[in-house]
mmCIF file as Biopython writes it, N, C-alpha, C and O atoms, coordinates in Angstrom:
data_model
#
loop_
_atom_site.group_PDB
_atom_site.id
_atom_site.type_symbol
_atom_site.label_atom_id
_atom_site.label_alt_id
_atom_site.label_comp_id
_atom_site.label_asym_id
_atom_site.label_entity_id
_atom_site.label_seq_id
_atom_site.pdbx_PDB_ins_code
_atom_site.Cartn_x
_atom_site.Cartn_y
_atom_site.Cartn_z
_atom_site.occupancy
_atom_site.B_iso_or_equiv
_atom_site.auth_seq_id
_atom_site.auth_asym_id
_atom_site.pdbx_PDB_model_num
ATOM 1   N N  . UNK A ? 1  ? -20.657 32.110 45.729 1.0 0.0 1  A 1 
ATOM 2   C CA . UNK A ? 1  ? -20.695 31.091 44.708 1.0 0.0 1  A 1 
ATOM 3   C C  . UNK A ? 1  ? -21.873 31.316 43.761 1.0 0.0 1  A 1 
ATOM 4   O O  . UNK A ? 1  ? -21.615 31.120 42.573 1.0 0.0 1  A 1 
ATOM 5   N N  . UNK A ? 2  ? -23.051 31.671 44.048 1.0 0.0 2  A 1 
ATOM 6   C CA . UNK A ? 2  ? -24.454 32.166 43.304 1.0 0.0 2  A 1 
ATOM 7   C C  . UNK A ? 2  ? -23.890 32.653 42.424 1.0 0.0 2  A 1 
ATOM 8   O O  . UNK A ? 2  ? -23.817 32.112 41.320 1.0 0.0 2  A 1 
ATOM 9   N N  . UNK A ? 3  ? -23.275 33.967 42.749 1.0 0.0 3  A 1 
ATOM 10  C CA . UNK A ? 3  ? -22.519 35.088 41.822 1.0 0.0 3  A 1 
ATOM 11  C C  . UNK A ? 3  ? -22.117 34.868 41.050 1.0 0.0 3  A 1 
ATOM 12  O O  . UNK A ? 3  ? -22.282 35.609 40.082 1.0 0.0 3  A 1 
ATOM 13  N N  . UNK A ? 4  ? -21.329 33.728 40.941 1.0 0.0 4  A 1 
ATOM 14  C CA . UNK A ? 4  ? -20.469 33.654 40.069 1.0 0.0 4  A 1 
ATOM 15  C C  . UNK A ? 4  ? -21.212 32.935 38.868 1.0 0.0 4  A 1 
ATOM 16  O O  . UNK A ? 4  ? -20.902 33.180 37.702 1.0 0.0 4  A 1 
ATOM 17  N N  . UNK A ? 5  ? -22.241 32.005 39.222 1.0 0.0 5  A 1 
ATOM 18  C CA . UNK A ? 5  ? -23.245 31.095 38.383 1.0 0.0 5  A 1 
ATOM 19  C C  . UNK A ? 5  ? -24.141 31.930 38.029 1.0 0.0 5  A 1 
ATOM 20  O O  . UNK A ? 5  ? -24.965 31.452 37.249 1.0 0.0 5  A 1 
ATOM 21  N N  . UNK A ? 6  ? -24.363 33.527 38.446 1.0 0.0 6  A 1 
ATOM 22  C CA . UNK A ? 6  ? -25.280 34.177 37.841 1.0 0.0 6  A 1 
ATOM 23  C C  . UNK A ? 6  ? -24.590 34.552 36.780 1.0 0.0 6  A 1 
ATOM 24  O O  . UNK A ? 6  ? -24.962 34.375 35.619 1.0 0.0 6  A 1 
ATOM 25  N N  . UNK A ? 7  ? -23.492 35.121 37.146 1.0 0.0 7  A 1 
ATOM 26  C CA . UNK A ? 7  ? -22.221 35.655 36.012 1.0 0.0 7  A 1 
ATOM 27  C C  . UNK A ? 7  ? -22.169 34.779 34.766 1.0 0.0 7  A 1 
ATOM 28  O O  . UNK A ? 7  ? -22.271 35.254 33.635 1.0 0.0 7  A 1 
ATOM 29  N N  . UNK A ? 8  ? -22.023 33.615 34.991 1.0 0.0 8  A 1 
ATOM 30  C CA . UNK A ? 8  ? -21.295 32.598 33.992 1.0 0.0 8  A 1 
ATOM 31  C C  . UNK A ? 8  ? -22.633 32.246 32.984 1.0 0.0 8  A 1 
ATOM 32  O O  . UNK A ? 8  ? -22.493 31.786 31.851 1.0 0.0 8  A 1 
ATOM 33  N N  . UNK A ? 9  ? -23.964 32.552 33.615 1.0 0.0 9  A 1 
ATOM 34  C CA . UNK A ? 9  ? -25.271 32.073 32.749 1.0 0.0 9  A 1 
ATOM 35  C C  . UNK A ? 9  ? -25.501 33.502 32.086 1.0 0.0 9  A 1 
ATOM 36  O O  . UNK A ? 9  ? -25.990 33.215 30.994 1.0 0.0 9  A 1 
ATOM 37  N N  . UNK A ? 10 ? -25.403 35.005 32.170 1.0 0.0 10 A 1 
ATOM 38  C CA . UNK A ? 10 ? -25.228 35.643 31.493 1.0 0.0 10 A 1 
ATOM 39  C C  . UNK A ? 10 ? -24.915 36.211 30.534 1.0 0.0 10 A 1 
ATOM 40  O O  . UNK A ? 10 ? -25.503 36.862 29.670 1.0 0.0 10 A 1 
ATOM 41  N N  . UNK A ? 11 ? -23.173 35.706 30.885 1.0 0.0 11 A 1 
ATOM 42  C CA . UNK A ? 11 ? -22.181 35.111 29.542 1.0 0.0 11 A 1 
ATOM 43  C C  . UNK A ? 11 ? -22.843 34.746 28.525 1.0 0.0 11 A 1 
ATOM 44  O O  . UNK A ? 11 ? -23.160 35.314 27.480 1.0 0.0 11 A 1 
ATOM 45  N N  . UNK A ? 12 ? -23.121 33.133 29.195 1.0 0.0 12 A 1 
ATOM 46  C CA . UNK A ? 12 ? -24.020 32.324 28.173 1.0 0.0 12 A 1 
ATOM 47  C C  . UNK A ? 12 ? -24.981 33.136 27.618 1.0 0.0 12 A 1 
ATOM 48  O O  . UNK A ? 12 ? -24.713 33.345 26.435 1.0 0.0 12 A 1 
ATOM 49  N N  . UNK A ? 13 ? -25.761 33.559 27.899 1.0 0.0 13 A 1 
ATOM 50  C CA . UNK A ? 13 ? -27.294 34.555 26.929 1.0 0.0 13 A 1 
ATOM 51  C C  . UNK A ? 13 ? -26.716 35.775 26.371 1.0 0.0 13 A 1 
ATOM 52  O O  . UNK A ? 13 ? -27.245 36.247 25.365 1.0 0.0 13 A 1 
ATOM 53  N N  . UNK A ? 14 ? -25.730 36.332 26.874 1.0 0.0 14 A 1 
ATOM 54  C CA . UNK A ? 14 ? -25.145 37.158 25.657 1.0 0.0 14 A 1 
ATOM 55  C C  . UNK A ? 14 ? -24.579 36.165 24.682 1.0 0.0 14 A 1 
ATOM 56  O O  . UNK A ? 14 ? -24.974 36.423 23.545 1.0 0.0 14 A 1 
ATOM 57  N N  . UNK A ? 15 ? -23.931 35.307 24.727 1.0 0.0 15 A 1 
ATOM 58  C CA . UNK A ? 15 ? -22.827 34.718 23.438 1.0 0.0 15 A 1 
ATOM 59  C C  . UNK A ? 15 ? -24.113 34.182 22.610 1.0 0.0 15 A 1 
ATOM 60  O O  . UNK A ? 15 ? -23.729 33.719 21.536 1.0 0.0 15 A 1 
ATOM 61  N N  . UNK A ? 16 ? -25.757 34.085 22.795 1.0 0.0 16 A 1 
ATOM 62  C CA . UNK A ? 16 ? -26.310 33.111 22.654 1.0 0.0 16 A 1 
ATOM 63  C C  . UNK A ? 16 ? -27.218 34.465 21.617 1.0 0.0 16 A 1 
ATOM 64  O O  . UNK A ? 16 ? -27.751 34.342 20.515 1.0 0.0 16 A 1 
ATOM 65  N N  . UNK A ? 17 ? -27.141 35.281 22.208 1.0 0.0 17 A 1 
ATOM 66  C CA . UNK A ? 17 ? -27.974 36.366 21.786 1.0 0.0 17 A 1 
ATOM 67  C C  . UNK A ? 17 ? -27.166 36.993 20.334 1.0 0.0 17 A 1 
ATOM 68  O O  . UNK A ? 17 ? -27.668 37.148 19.221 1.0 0.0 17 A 1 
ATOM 69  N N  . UNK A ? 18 ? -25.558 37.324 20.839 1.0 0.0 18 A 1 
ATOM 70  C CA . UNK A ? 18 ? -24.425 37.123 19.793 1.0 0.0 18 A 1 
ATOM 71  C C  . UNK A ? 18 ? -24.719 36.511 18.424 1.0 0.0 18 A 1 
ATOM 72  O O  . UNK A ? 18 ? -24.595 37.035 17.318 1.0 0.0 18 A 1 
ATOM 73  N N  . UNK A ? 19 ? -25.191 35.127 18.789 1.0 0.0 19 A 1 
ATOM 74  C CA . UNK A ? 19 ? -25.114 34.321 17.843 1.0 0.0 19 A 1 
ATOM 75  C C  . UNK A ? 19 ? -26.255 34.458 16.669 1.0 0.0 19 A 1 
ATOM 76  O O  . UNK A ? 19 ? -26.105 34.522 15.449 1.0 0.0 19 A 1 
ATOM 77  N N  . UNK A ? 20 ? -27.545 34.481 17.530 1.0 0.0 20 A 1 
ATOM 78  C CA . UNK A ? 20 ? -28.833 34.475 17.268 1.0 0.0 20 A 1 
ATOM 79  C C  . UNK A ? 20 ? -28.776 35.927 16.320 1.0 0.0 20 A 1 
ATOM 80  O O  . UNK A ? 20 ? -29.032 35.761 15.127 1.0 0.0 20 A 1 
ATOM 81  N N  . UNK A ? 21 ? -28.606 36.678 16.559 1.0 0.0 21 A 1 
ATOM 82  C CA . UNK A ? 21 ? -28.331 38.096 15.579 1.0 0.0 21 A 1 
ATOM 83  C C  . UNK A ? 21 ? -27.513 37.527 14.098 1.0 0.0 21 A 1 
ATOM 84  O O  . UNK A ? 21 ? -27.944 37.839 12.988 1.0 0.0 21 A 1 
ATOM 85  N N  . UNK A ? 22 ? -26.680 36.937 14.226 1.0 0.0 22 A 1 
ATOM 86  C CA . UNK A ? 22 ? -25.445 36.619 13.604 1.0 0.0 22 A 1 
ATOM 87  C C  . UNK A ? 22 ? -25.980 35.854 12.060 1.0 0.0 22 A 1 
ATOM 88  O O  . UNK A ? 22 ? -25.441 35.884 10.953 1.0 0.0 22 A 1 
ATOM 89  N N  . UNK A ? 23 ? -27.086 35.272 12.458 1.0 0.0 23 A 1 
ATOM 90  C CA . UNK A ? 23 ? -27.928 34.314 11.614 1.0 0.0 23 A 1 
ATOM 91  C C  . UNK A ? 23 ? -28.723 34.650 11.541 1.0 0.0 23 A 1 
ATOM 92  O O  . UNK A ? 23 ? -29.393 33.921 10.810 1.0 0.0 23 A 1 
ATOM 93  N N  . UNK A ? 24 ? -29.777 36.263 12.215 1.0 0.0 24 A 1 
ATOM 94  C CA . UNK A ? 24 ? -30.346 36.766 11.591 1.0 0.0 24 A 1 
ATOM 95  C C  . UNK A ? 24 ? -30.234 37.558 10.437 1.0 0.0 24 A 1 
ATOM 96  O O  . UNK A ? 24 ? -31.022 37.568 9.491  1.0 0.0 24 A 1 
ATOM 97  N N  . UNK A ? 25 ? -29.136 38.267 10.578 1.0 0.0 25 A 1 
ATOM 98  C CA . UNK A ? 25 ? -28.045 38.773 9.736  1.0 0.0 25 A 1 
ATOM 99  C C  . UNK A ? 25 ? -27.865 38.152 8.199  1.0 0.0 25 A 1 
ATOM 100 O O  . UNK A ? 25 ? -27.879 38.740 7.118  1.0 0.0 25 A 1 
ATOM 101 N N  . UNK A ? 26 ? -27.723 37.016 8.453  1.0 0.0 26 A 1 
ATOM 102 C CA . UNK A ? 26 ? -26.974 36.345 6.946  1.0 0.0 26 A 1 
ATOM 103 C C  . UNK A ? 26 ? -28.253 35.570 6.472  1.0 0.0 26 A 1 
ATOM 104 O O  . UNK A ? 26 ? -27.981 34.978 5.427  1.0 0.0 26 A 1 
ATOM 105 N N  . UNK A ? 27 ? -29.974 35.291 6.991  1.0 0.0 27 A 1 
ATOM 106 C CA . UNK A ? 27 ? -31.085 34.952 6.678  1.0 0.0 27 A 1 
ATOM 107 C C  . UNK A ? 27 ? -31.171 36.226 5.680  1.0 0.0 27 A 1 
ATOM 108 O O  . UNK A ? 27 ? -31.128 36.209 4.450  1.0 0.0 27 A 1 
ATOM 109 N N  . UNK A ? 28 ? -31.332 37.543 6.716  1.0 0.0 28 A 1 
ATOM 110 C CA . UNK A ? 28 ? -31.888 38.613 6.147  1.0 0.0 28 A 1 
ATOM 111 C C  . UNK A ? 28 ? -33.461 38.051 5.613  1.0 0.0 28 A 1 
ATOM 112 O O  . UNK A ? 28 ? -33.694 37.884 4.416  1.0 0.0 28 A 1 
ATOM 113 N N  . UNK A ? 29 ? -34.286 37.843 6.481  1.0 0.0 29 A 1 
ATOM 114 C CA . UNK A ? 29 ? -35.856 37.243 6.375  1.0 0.0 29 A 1 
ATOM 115 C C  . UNK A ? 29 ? -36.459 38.708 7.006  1.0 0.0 29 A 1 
ATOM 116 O O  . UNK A ? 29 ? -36.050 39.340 7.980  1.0 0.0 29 A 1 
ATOM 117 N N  . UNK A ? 30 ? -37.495 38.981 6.156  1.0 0.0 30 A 1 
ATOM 118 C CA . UNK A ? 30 ? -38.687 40.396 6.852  1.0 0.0 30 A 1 
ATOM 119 C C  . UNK A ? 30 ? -39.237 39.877 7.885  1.0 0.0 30 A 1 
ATOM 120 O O  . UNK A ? 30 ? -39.186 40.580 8.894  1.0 0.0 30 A 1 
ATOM 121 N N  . UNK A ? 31 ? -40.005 38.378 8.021  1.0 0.0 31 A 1 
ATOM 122 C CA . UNK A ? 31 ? -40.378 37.975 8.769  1.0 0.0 31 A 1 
ATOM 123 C C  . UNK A ? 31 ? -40.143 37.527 10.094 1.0 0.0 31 A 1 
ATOM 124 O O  . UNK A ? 31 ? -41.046 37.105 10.816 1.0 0.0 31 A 1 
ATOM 125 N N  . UNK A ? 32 ? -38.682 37.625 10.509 1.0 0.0 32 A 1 
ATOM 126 C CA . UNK A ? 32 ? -38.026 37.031 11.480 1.0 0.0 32 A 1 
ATOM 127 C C  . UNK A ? 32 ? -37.823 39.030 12.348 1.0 0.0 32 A 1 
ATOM 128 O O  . UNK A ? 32 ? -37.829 40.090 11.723 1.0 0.0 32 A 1 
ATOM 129 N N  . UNK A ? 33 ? -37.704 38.872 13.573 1.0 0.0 33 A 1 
ATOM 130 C CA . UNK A ? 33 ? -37.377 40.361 13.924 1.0 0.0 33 A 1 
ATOM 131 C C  . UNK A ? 33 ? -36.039 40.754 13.902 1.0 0.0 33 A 1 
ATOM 132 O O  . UNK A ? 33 ? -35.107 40.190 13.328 1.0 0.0 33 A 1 
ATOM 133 N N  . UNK A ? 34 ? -36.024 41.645 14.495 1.0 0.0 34 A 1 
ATOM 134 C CA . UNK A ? 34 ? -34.625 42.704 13.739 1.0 0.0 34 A 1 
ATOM 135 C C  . UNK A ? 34 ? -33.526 42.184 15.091 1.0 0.0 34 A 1 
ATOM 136 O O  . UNK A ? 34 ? -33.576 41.787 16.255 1.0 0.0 34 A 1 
ATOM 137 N N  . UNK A ? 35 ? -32.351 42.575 13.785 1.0 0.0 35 A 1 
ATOM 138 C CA . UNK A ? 35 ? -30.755 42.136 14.554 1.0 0.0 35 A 1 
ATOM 139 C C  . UNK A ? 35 ? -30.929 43.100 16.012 1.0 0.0 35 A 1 
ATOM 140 O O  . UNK A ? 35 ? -31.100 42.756 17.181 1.0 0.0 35 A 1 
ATOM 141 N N  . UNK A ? 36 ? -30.833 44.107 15.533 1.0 0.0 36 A 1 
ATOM 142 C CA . UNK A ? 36 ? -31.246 45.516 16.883 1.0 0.0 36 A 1 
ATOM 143 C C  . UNK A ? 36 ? -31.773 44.575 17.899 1.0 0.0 36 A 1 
ATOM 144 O O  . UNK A ? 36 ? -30.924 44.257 18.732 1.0 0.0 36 A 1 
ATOM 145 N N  . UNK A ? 37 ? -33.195 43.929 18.092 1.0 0.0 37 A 1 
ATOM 146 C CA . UNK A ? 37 ? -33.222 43.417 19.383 1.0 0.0 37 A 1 
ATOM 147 C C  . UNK A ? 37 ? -32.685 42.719 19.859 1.0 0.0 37 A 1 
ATOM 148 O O  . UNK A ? 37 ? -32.741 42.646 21.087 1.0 0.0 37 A 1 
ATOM 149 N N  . UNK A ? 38 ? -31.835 41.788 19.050 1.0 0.0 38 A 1 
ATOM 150 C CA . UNK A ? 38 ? -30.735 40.860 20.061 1.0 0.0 38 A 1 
ATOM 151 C C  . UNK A ? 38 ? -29.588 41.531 20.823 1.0 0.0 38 A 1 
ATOM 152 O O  . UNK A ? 38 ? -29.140 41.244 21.933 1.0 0.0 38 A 1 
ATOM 153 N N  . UNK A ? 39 ? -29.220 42.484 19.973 1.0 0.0 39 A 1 
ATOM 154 C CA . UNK A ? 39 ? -28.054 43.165 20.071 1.0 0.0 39 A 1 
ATOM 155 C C  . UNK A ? 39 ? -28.423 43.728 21.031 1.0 0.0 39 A 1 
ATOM 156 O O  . UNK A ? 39 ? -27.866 43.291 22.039 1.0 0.0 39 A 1 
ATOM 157 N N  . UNK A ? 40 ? -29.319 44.744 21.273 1.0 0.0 40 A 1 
ATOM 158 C CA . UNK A ? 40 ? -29.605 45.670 22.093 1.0 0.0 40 A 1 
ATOM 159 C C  . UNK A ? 40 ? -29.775 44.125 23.374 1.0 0.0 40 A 1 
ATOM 160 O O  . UNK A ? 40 ? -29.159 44.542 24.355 1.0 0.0 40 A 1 
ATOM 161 N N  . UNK A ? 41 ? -30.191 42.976 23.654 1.0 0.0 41 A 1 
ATOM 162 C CA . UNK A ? 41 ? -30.286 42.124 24.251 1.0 0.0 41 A 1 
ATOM 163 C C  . UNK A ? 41 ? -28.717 41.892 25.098 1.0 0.0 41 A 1 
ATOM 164 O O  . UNK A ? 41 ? -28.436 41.853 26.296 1.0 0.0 41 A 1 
ATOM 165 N N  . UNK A ? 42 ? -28.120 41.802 24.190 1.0 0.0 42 A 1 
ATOM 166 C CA . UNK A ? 42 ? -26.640 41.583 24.458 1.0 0.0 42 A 1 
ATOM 167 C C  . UNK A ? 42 ? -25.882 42.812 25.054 1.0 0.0 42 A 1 
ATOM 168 O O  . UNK A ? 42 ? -24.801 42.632 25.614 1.0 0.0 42 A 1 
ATOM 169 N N  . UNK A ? 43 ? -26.361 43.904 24.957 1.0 0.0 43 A 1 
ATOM 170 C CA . UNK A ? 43 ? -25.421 44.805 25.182 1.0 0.0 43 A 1 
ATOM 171 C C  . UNK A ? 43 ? -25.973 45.532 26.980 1.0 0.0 43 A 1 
ATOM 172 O O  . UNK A ? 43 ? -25.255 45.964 27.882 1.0 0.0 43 A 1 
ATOM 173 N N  . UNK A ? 44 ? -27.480 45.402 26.912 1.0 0.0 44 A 1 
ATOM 174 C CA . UNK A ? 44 ? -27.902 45.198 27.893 1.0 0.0 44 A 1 
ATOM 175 C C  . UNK A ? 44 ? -27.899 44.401 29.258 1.0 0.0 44 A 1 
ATOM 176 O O  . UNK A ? 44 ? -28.173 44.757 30.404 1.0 0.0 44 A 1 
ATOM 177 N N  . UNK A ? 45 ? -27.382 42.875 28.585 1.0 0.0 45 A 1 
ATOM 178 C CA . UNK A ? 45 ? -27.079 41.956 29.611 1.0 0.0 45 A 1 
ATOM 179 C C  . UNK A ? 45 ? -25.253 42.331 29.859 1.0 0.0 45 A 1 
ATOM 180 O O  . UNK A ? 45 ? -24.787 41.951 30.933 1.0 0.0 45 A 1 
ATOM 181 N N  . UNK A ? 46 ? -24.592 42.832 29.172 1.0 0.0 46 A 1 
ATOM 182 C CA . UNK A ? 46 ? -23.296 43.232 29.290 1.0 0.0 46 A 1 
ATOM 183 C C  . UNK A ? 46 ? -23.181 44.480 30.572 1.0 0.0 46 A 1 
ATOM 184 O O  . UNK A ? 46 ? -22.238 44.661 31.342 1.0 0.0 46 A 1 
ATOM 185 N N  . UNK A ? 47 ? -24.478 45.233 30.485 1.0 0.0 47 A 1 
ATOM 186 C CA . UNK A ? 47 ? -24.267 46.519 31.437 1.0 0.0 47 A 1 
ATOM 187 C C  . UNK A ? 47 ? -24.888 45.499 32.716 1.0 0.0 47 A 1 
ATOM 188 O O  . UNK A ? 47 ? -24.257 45.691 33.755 1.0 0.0 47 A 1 
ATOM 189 N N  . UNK A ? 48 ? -25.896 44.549 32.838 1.0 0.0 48 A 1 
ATOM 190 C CA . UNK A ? 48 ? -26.119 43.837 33.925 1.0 0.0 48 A 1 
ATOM 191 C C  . UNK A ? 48 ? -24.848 43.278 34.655 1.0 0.0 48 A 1 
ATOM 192 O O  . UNK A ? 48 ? -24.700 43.304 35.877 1.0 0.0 48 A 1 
ATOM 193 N N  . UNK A ? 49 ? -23.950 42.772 33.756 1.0 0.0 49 A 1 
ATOM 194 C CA . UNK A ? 49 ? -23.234 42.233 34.006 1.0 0.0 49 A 1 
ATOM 195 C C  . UNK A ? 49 ? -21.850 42.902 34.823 1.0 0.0 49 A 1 
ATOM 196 O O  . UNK A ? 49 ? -21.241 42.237 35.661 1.0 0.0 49 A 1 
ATOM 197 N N  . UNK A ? 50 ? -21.511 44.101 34.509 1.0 0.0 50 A 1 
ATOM 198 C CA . UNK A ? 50 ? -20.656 45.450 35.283 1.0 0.0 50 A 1 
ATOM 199 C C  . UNK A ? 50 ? -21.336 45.169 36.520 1.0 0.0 50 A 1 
ATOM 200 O O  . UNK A ? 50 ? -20.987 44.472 37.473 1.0 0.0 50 A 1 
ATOM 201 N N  . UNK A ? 51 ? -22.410 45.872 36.313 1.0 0.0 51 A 1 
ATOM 202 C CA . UNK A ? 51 ? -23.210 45.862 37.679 1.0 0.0 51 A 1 
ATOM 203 C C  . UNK A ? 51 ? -23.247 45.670 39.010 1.0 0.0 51 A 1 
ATOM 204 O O  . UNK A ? 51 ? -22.981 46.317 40.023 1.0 0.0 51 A 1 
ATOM 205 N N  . UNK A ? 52 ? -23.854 44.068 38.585 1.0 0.0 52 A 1 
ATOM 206 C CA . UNK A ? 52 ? -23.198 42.553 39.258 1.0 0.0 52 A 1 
ATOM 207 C C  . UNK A ? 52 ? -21.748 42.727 39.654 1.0 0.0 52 A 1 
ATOM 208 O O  . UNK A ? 52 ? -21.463 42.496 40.829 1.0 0.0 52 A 1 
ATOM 209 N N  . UNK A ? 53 ? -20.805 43.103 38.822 1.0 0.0 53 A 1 
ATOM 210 C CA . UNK A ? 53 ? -19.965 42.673 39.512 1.0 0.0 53 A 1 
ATOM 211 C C  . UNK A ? 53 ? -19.171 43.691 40.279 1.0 0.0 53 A 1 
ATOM 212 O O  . UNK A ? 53 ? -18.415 43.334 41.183 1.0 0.0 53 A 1 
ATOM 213 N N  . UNK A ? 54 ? -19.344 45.130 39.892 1.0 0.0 54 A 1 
ATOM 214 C CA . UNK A ? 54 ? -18.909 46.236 40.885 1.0 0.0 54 A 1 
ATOM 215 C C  . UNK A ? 54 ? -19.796 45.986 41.759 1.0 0.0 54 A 1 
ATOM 216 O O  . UNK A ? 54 ? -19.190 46.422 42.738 1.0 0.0 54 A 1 
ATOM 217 N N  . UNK A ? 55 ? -21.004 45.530 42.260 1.0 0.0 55 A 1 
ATOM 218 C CA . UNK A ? 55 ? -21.565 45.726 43.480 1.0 0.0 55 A 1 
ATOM 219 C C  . UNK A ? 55 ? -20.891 44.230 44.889 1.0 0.0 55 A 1 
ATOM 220 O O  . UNK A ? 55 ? -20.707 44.112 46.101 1.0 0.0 55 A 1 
ATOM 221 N N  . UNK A ? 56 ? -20.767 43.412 43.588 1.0 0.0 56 A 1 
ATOM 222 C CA . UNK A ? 56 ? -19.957 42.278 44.176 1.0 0.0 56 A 1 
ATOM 223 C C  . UNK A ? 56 ? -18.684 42.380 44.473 1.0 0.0 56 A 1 
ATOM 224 O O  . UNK A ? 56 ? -18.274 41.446 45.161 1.0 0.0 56 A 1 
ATOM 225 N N  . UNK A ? 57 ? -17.827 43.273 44.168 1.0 0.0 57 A 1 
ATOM 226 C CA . UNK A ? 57 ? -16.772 43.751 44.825 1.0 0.0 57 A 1 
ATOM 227 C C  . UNK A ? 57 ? -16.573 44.535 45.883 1.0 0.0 57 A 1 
ATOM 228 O O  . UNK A ? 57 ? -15.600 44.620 46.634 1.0 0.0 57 A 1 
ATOM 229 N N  . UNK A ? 58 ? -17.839 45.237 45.864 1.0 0.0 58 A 1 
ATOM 230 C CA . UNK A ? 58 ? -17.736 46.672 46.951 1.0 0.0 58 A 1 
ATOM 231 C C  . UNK A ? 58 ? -18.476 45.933 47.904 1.0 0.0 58 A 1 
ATOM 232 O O  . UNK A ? 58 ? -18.217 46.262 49.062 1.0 0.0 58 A 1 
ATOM 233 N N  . UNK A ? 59 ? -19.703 44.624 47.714 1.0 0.0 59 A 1 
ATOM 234 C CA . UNK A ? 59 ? -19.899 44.373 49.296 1.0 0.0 59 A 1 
ATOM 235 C C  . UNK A ? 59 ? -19.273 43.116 50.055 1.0 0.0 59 A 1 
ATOM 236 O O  . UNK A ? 59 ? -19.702 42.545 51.058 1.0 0.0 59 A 1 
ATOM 237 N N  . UNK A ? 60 ? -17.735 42.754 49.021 1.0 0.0 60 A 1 
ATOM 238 C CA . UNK A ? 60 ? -17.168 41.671 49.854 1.0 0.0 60 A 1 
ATOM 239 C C  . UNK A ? 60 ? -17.535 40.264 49.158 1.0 0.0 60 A 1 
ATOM 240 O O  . UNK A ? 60 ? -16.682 39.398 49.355 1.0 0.0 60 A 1 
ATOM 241 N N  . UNK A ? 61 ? -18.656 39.871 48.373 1.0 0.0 61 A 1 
ATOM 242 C CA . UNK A ? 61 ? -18.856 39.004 48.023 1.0 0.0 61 A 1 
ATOM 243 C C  . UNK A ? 61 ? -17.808 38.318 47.015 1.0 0.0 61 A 1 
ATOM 244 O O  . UNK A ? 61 ? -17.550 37.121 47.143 1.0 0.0 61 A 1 
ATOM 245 N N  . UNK A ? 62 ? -17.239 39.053 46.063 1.0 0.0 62 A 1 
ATOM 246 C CA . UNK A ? 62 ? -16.066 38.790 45.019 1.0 0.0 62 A 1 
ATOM 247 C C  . UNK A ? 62 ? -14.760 39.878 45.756 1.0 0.0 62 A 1 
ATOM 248 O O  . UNK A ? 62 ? -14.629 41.008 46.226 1.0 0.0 62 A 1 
ATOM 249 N N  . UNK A ? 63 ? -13.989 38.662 45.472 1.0 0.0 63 A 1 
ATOM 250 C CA . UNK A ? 63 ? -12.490 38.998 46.379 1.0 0.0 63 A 1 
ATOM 251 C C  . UNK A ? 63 ? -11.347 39.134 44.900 1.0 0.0 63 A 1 
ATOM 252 O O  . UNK A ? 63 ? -10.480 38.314 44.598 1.0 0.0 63 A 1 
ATOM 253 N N  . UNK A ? 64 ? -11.644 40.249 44.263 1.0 0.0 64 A 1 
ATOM 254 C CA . UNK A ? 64 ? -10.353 40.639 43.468 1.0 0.0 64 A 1 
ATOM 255 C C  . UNK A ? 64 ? -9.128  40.235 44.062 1.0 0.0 64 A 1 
ATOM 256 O O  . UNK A ? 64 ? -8.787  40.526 45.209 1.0 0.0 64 A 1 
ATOM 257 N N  . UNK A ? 65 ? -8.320  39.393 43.058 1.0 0.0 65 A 1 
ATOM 258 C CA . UNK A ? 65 ? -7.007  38.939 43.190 1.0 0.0 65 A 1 
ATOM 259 C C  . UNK A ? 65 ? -5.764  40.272 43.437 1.0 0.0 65 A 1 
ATOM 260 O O  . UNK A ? 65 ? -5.644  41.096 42.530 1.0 0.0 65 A 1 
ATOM 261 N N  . UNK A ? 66 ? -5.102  40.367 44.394 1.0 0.0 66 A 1 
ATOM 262 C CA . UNK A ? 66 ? -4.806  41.782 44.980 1.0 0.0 66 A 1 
ATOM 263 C C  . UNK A ? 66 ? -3.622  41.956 44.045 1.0 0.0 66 A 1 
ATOM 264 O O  . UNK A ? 66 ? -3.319  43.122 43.794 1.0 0.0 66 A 1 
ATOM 265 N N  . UNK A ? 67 ? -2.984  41.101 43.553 1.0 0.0 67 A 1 
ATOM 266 C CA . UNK A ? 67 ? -1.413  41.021 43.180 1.0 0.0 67 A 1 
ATOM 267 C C  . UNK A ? 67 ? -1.740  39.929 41.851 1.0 0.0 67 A 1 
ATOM 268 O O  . UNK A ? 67 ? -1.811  38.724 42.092 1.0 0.0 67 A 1 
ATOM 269 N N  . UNK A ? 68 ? -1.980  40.579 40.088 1.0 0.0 68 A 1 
ATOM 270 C CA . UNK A ? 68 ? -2.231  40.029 39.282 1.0 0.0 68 A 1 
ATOM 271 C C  . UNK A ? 68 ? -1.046  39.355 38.539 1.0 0.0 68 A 1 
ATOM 272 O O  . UNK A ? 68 ? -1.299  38.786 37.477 1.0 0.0 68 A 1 
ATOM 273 N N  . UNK A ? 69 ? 0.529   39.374 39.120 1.0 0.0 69 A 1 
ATOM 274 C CA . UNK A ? 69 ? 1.486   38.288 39.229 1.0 0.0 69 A 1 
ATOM 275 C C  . UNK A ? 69 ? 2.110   37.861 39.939 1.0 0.0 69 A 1 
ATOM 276 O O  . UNK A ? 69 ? 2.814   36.896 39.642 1.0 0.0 69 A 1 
#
């Protein structure tokens, strides 16, 4: 159950990180830092996120649905 609430708050900080770029983007301010670190933020928490969950499959903790109809 952890797992899955680690999973689902991840989500959240990528879509959040997503966003935060998104409106750095359309500011276009010198002063504010660059789209690159969110992104690179997001794409990073995306490879955390594989991770997590191939290791959560291979030690039993997440039970892939065997038969997807």
């Amino acid at each position: 159950m952890i797992i899955k609430i680690i999973i689902i708050g991840l989500l959240a900080f990528m879509i959040y990180n997503l966003f935060r770029a998104l409106f750095l983007m359309n500011k276009n301010d010198p002063n504010q830092p660059s789209m690159s670190k969110f992104i690179g933020r997001r794409v990073m928490t995306s490879v955390v996120i594989v991770i997590l969950l191939l290791v959560g499959i291979l030690t039993g903790v997440i039970t892939p649905n065997p038969r997807p109809f």
